[in-house]
N, C-alpha and C positions, 0 to 999 in steps of 0.2 A: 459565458459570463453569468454571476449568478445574481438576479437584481435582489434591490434593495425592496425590500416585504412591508417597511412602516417609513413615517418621515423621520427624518432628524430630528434629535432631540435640541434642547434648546444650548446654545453654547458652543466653541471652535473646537473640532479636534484636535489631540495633542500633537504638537509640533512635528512635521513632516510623519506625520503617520506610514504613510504609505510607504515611503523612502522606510524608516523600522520595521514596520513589517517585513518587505521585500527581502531585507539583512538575515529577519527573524526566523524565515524559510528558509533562507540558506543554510544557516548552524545545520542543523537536524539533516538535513539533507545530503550534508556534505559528508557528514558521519555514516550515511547508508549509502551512500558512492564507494567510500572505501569499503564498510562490511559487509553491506548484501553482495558483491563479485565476490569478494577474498578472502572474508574469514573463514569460509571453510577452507579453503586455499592454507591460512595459517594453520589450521586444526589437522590439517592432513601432514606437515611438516612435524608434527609431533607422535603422527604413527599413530594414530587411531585409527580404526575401522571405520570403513563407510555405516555401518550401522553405529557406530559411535557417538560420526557425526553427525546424524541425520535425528539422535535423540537429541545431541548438545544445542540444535537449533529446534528442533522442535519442543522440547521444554519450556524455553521461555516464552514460546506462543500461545503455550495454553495459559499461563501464569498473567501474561499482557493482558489479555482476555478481560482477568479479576482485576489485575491492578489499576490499568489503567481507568475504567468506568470509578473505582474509587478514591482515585487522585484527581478526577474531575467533577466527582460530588461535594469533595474538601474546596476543590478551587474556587466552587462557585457556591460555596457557603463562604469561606471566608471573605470574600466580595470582594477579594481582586488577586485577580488570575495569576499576574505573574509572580504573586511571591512563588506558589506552586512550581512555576517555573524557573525558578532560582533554583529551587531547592532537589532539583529532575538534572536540572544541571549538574549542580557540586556534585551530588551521589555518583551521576554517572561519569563524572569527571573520577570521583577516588576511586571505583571499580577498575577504570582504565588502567588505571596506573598496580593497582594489583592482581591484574590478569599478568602482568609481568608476571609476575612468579609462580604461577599455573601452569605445572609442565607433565601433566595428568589428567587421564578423563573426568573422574570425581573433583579434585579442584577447580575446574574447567568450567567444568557442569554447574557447578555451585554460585562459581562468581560470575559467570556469562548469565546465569538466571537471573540472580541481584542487581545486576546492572539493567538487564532485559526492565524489570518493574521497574526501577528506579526512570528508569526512559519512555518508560510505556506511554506518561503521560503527555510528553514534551510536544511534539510536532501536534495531537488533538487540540491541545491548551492554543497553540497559535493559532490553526483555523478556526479553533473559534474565537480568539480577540480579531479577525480579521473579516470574520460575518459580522460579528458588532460592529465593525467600520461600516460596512456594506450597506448593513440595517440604518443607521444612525446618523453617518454622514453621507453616502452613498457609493464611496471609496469602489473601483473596478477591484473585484477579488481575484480573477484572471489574471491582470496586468501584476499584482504583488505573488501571487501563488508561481509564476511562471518562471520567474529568481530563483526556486529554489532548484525547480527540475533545470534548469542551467548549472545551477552550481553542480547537482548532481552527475549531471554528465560533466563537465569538469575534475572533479573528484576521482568518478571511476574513470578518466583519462589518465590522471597523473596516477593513480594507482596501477593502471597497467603498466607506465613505464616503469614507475620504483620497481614491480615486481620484476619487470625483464633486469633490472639492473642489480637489486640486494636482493631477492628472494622473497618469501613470506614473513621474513621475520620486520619487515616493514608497516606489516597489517596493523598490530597494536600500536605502535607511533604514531603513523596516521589519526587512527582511530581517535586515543586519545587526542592528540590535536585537537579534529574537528571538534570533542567534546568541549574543550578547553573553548572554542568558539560559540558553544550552546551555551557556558555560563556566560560570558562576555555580553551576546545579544541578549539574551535576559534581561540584564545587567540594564539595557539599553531599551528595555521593552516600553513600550507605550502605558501609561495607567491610565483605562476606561472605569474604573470605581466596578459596581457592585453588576454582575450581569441583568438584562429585564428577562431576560428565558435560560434554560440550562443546556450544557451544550451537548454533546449527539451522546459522546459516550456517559456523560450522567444516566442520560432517559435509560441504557440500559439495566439500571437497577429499580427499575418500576415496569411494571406489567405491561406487555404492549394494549394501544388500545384499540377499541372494539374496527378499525376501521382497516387493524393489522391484520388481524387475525381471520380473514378473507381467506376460503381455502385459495384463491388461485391468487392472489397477491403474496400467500406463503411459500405456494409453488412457483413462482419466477422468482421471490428472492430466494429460494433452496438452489434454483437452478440458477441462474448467475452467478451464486457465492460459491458453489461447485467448481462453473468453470473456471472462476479466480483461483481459484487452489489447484486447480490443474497445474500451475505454474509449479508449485510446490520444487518437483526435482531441479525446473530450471533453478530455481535461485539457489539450491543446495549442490548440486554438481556438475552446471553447465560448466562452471570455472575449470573445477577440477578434471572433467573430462577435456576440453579443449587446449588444457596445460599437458595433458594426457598425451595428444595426438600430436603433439609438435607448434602450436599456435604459443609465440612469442606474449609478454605480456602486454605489450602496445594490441596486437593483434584482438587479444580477449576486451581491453577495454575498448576498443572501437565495436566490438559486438555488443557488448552491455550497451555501447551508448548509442548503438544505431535504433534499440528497440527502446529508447527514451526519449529520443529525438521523434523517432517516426511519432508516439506516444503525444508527444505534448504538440506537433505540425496538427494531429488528428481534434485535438483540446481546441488547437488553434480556429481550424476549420469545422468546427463539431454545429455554429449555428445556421452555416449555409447547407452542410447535409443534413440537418431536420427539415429544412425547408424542403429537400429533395424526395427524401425518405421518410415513411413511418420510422414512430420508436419500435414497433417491431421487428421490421428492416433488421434496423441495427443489431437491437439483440442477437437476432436468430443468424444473422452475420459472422459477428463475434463467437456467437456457441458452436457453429460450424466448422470456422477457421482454425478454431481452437484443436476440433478433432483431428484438423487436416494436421496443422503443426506440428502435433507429438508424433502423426505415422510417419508424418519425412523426415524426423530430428536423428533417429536413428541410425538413418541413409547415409553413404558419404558423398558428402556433399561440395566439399571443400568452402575454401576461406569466403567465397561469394554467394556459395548457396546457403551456408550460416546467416551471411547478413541480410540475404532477400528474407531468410525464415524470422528472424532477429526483428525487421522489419512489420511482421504480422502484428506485431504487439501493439499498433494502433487500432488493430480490430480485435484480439482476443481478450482487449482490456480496455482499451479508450472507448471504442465504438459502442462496446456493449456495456459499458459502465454509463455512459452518457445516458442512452435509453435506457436506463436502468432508471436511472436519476429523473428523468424525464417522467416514466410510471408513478413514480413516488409521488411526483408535483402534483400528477393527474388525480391519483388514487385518496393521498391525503392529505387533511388538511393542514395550515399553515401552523397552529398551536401543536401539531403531531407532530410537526417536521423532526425535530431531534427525537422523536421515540422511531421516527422512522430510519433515521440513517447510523440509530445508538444499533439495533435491529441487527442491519445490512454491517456493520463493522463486528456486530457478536458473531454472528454468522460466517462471516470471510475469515477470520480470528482463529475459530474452531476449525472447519476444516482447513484450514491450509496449515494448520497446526498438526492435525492428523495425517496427512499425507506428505507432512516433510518427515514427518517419525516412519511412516511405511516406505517413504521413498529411500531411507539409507537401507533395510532391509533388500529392497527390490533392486540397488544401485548395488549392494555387496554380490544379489544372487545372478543378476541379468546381466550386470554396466550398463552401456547405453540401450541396451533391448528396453531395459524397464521404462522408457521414456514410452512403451507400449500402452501401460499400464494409465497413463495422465491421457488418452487419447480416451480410455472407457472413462475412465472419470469424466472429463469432459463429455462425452457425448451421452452419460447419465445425467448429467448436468442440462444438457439441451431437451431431453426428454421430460424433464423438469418443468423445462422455460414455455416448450410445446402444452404440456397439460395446464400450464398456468393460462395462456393463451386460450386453450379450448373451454377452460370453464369463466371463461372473464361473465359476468354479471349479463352487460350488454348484449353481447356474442352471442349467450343463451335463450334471453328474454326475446332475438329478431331473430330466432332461427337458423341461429348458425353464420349469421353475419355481423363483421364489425362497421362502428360507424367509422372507424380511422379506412386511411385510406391504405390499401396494400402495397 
């Protein structure tokens, strides 16, 4: 849970906030249930190359990158959020609808990018009117964030079955839907008036500050934000490999949602294992697991050994995001917090952006071998997280020891 940092200010929350919120997370959520499984799923129905698609999803990530940090500097100048949020809706609601008629890489590529920015902003813009709850009323951000990773698995549930049942040409329908539900709860969004701080991805159009720029605070976030990206091929051709090998579309969505499930059980239980474990622990858990994952992914494994791997994802991403997050509290301070998480989201942004562009390359030349290739990644990554570790301040200053406990 992430507490509340100042008191509430003076005056009641708008009406059932948290009940809005909780909705607010669903939209966005719901819409990445259907596309992160299956859009490439639909993109491979139109006969593009694995390198094709590996640009058509990687483009818009580096593009998110810019947009989004500047659809959140608008938001919180204009001093209040959700019009921005209206406005991330419609766009990406009339993109949806004219991806219909994209039956070409270049068309593909063009309006899958425009929508990408047009969206970029949406789900930041909610966590942050739902810190401002946090901060100001004291609203649990757990208990509303946790709605939408339901819904999410949800989404990629029913989207496994459409696909066993129509194919991929179901993916934009869907899609659009959900989006048609981002304008909706917009629509329905809470008004907090003008922000008192800016929110993550604002900070990233201002210089980080001096408390960032830490050589080994830079090297654990180089090396976490690496092994996020490792993911990279999962989300671009786990689908389409496992549609590959005979797994039914029910079958793919219970694997997408076993590693969401395990993911948010981990979120769930994430304050009794700090208790147990350093933030180290964790990390270097996470960074490990991570390498272990890509060398078995390859293996045949069948439908069970997929969802025990499918399962890791509370460690190669919850476990190690948690302590990640945990660093940051340590490290900086409370006025820094969004220069620090603006930071950790430029970072995960770009690389996972570049290795979903190298992943169609390595998926057209290897198939499943290249899932080889996310195993160095990640354990560049870990070697990252280790030299961050070895040069920590502390560490240095007692000779080689830390005051945390191992």
């Amino acid at each position: 849970m992430i507490p509340a940092s100042a008191p509430p200010v003076l005056g009641p929350p708008p009406r059932h906030f948290a009940l809005r919120l909780a909705l607010l997370f669903c939209a966005p959520l719901i819409v990445n249930g259907f596309a992160m499984p299956y859009f490439p799923v639909w993109l491979s129905t139109l006969s593009l190359s694995d390198f094709e698609i590996g640009v058509v999803l990687a483009v818009p990530m580096f593009i998110r990158v810019i947009t989004a940090p500047l659809a959140g500097v608008l938001a919180d100048r204009i001093g209040e959020r959700t019009i921005v949020l209206i406005w991330s809706g419609c766009l990406s609601f009339a993109t949806a609808f004219i991806l219909f008629f994209a039956q070409s890489f270049w068309p593909v590529l063009v309006i899958y990018t425009l929508q990408s920015a047009a969206y970029s902003p949406y789900l930041p813009i909610v966590d942050a009117i739902a810190l401002s709850g946090v901060r100001r009323w004291n609203f649990d951000y757990a208990h509303m964030r946790v709605w939408g990773s339901i819904a999410f698995i949800g989404a990629t549930m029913l989207g496994g079955w459409l696909i066993g049942l129509v194919g991929g040409a179901m993916v934009l329908t869907a899609m659009a839907a959900g989006f048609g539900l981002t304008v909706l709860m917009a629509l329905a969004a809470p008004r907090i008036g003008r922000p008192r701080r800016p929110s993550p991805i604002t900070a990233i159009t201002e210089p980080p500050p001096q408390s960032l720029r830490q050589p080994d605070l830079q090297l654990l976030l180089l090396g976490v934000t690496l092994v996020n990206s490792s993911h990279a091929m999962l989300f671009a051709f786990s689908a389409i490999y496992w549609q590959g090998i005979g797994y039914s579309g029910t079958q793919i969505g219970i694997l997408w949602s076993a590693g969401v499930a395990a993911e948010v059980l981990m979120f769930f239980f994430a304050g009794r294992i700090m208790r147990r474990f350093s933030v180290w622990t964790m990390i270097f858990s996470g960074c490990l697991l991570a390498v272990v994952r890509w060398l078995v992914f390859p293996m045949e494994l069948g439908f069970s050994g997929y969802f025990i791997l499918q399962c890791l994802h509370a460690f190669t991403y919850a476990t190690m995001h948690t302590g990640m997050q945990h660093k940051l509290i340590e490290r900086v301070s409370e006025d820094q917090e969004a220069s620090a998480q603006g930071l950790y989201f430029f970072y995960t942004g770009v690389f996972t952006a570049v290795f979903t562009f190298l992943s169609g390359y390595l998926y057209a030349w290897f198939g499943v071998a290249g899932f080889y290739s996310m195993s160095i990644v990640a354990l560049g990554g870990s070697c990252f997280a280790f030299a961050g570790w070895y040069l920590q301040p502390q560490r240095l200053a007692s000779g080689g020891k830390t005051s945390e406990a191992s």
